[in-house]
N, C-alpha and C positions, 0 to 999 in steps of 0.2 A: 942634711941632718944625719948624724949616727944612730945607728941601730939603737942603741939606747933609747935617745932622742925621741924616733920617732915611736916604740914601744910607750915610753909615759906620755909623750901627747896621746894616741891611740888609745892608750887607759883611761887617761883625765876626760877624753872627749865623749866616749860611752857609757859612761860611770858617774854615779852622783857620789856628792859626799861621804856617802855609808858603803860604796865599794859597787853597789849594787849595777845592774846595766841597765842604764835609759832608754825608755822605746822609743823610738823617732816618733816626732810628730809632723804632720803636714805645716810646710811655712804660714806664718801669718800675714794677711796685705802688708804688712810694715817689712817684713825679710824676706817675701818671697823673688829669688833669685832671677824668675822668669822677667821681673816688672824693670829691669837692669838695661833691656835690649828692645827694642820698637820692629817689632815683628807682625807681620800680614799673608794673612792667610792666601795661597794665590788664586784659590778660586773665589775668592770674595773681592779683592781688593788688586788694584796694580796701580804700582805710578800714573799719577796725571804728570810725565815730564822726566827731567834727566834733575831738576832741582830740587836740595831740602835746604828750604833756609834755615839758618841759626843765627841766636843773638845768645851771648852770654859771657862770663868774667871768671879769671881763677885769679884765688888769693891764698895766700899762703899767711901763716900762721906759728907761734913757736906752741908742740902739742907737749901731752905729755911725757915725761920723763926730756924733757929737753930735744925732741924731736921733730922736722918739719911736719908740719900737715898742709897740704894742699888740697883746697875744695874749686869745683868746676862746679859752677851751678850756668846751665845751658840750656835754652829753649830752643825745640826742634819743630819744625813746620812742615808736615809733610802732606803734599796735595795729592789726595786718593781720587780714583772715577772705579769704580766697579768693574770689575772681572769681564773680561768677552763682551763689553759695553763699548764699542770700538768706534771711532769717530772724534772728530772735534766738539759736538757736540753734546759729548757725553756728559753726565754730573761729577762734578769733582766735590771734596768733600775733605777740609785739611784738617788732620787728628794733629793735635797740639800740645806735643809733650815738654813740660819741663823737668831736669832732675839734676839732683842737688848730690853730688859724687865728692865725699870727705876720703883722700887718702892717705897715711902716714908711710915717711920714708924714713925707717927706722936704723936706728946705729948697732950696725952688727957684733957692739961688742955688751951691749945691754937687750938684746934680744937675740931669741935665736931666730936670725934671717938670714940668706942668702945678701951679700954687698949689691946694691944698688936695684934692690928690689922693694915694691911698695906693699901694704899692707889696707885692707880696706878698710875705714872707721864705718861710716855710714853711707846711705843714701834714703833718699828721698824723691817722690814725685810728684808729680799732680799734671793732669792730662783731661784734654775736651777733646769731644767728638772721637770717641777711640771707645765708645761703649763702657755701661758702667756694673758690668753684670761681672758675678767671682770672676778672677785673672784665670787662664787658662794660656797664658801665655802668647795670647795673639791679640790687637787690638782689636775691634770691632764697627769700622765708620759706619755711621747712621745713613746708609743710602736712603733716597725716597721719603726722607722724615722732615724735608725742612719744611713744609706747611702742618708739621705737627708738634712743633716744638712747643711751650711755654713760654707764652707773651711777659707773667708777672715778672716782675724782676729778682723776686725770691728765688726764683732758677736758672738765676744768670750766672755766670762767673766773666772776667775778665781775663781769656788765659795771656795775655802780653802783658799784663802788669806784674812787675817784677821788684815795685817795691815794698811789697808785702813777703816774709818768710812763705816760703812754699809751704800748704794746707792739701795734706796726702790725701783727703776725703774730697777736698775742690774737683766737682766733676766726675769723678771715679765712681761714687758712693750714689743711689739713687735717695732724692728728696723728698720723703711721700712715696709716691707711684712712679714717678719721673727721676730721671736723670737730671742732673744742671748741666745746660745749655752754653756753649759760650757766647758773649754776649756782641761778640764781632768774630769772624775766623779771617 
């Protein structure tokens, strides 16, 4: 970008309407950038294993102004046992994310982009077993809770079912007093 360039983004971007400058506000579960990346605390959590499975599809799309869009919507399985919990025997515990990544790769002569670079539309999640307390940017697997889960089914979720549009609140958002449970891991 030119000097120019990036001066009026830099204006437009802390500036409202009226000229004035915008306070930052903290992201909302819907844009906060930490929920992007499947991260574990090390002294809470370590692999059960060298594996994450994945199941998932990209499609592409013609977006706006005539532009590709590619979306990744991909379900990640990751088998937790707890921190200094060493042994085979340990509890494993799989936090269940799925997330729905919309990119545009936009034509450098109707945007100002850099050629062959992507731009991010959306994302979306919905994740079990990864605690459902505010994001602080670490997941949280529920050690030691599986004889405390919720039997009704009203706190179940199915996190491998993929043919429902992803539901950001599924799992994440507590029901009542509880969390929703997945209803298989």
């Amino acid at each position: 970008m030119s000097e120019e360039e990036w001066e009026r983004f830099f204006r437009e971007s802390v500036t409202g309407t009226d000229g004035a400058l915008v306070e930052p506000t903290a992201p909302a579960r819907e844009t906060d950038p930490l929920l992007m990346f499947s991260c574990f605390r090390p002294e809470h959590a370590r692999p059960a294993g060298d594996v994450v499975k994945t199941r998932g599809r990209l499609t592409y799309r013609e977006g706006k102004r005539g532009v590709v869009e590619v979306t990744a919507d991909v379900t990640f399985v990751y088998p937790l046992a707890p921190a200094g919990d060493g042994g085979r025997d340990a509890e494993v515990v799989r936090t269940i994310v799925r997330r729905e990544v919309v990119t545009s790769w936009d034509d450098p002569a109707e945007v100002i982009t850099e050629p062959g670079t992507m731009s991010l539309v959306s994302y979306a999640l919905d994740m079990t077993n990864g605690g459902c307390s505010a994001p602080t940017g670490y997941f949280a697997p529920p050690f030691g809770t599986a004889d405390k889960q919720p039997a009704d089914e009203g706190h179940q979720v199915d996190p491998y079912d993929r043919s429902k549009p992803i539901d950001p609140s599924n799992g994440t958002t507590p029901t009542g007093n509880d969390c929703a449970t997945a209803a298989r891991s």
